[in-house]
C-alpha angles and dihedrals in degrees: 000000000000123000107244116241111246102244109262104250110241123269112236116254116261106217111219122255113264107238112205123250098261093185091052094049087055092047087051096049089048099057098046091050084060084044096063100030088057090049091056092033083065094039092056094045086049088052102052089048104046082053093044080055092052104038082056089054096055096043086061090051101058089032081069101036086050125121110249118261104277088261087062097068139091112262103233119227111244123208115255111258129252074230096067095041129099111259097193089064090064102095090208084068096040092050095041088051088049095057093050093252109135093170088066095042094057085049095052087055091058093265143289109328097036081056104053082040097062082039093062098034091056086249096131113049091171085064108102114202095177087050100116082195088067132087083218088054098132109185122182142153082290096045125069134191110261097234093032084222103056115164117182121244104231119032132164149159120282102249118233087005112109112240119213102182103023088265114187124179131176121294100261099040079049096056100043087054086052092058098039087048092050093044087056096044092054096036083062103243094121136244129338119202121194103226099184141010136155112018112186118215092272094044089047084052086054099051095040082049102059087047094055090047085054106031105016125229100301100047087044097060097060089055105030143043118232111237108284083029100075129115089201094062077063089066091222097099131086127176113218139202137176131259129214099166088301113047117248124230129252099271086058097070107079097053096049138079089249088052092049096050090050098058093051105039106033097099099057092068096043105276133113139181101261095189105046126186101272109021097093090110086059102035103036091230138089123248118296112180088178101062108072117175120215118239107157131274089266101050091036088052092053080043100052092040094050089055092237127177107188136032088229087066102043094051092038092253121160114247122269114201094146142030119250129241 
């Protein structure tokens, strides 16, 4: 008989391991992420419009502490110019006029282009633009001497300059040519002549005269002044031409270095062109490069600096193409 087996006492039971709700954890997460994007959400939107608000604020302020629109304010009262003045009530001009010295005049009016301006603008009456004594003479086809036979009081000859045909003109248009002629001389341009200078009344009637017989009238008027007409009986023209040894003609000038330096540096020493290209229509002549009036170092320099062409212009003078009568 077998012997019988002893029962297997029973294993205890393993519970099974607890997995997490995946679903609900997402759900969870979820809901806290709009949580906190509506809450900044709210916070951003707070904050614009608490610096709209601001920024509005502070607009306001400065629209009040603003200045008013430029209408608005009050027009301020300007002195009257020296421009405007007249030139002639300042007793500096009126003594210095007096005493012949034109220099001084042009300084009491507070200088050269205050000056020309009162001139122009009819602001100096005691300004004469017809007075042959004067630096500011302008004589055109318009314009004649008074006397018709002026002759200037104290005429020589230019020193250190050649004279061709015993040119003479009046001390301090002499002077200044001296100095012109000397400057170009030392700045290495060559030799400058003076051609012609004075011509009286009867010497002006000789040399209109041989134009006429060789141009006629016409043709002469463009290239010469009738007596009474002429800038040379001032005294203050001088016609110019360049040396080499032997002494150009007129017509020489402009090409040369001379001629060059002339035309650029003239001014500075009083002198300017007096029949410039393309004034024919104001002056009546044709241009002559060569004939260069004196005015003075403080008008030819206003002169020089505006750019001007004609002595007409400068002064406000109406154009003279033609005699009259």
């Amino acid at each position: 008989m077998r012997a019988e087996t002893a029962p297997v006492p029973d294993q205890p039971v393993r519970h099974a391991r607890t997995r997490p709700n995946r679903r609900l954890l997402a759900a969870v997460l979820i809901a806290a992420l709009c949580v906190l994007l509506i809450g900044l959400t709210v916070a951003v939107i707070a904050f614009v419009a608490g610096r709209a608000a601001d920024d509005a604020a502070v607009a306001s302020v400065a629209a009040a502490q603003a200045p008013p629109p430029v209408s608005q304010l009050p027009v301020p009262t300007l002195e009257q110019s020296p421009v405007s003045a007249d030139i002639c009530s300042r007793p500096a001009v009126v003594s210095a006029l007096e005493a012949g010295d034109d220099t001084a005049a042009i300084e009491a009016a507070g200088g050269a282009e205050w000056f020309r301006i009162a001139v122009a603008g009819g602001d100096a009456p005691c300004i004469d633009l017809a007075d042959p004594t004067r630096l500011w003479v302008v004589i055109n086809k318009t314009r004649q001497y008074d006397p018709v036979d002026y002759w200037p009081a104290d005429l020589m000859f230019p020193d250190g300059v050649r004279s061709l045909e015993g040119g003479s003109l009046r001390a301090d248009a002499s002077a200044a040519l001296t100095a012109m002629v000397t400057a170009a001389r030392d700045a290495g341009v060559g030799e400058i002549a003076l051609m012609s200078g004075f011509r009286s009344f009867p010497s002006q009637m000789a040399t209109y005269g041989r134009h006429v017989d060789s141009r006629g009238t016409e043709g002469a008027d463009l290239v010469s002044a009738r007596p009474g007409y002429s800038e040379h009986q001032s005294g203050l023209a001088g016609d110019v031409v360049p040396c080499a040894g032997p002494c150009g003609t007129l017509d020489d000038l402009a090409a040369s270095a001379q001629g060059e330096w002339v035309a650029a540096h003239s001014w500075e020493y009083g002198w300017i062109a007096r029949y410039a290209e393309g004034s024919t229509d104001v002056t009546g002549y044709l241009p002559e490069p060569w004939h260069l009036r004196y005015i003075g170092p403080e008008l030819a320099r206003a002169y020089h600096d505006g750019g001007w062409k004609t002595l007409e212009e400068f002064f406000g003078l109406p154009p003279a193409p033609t005699y009259v009568g």
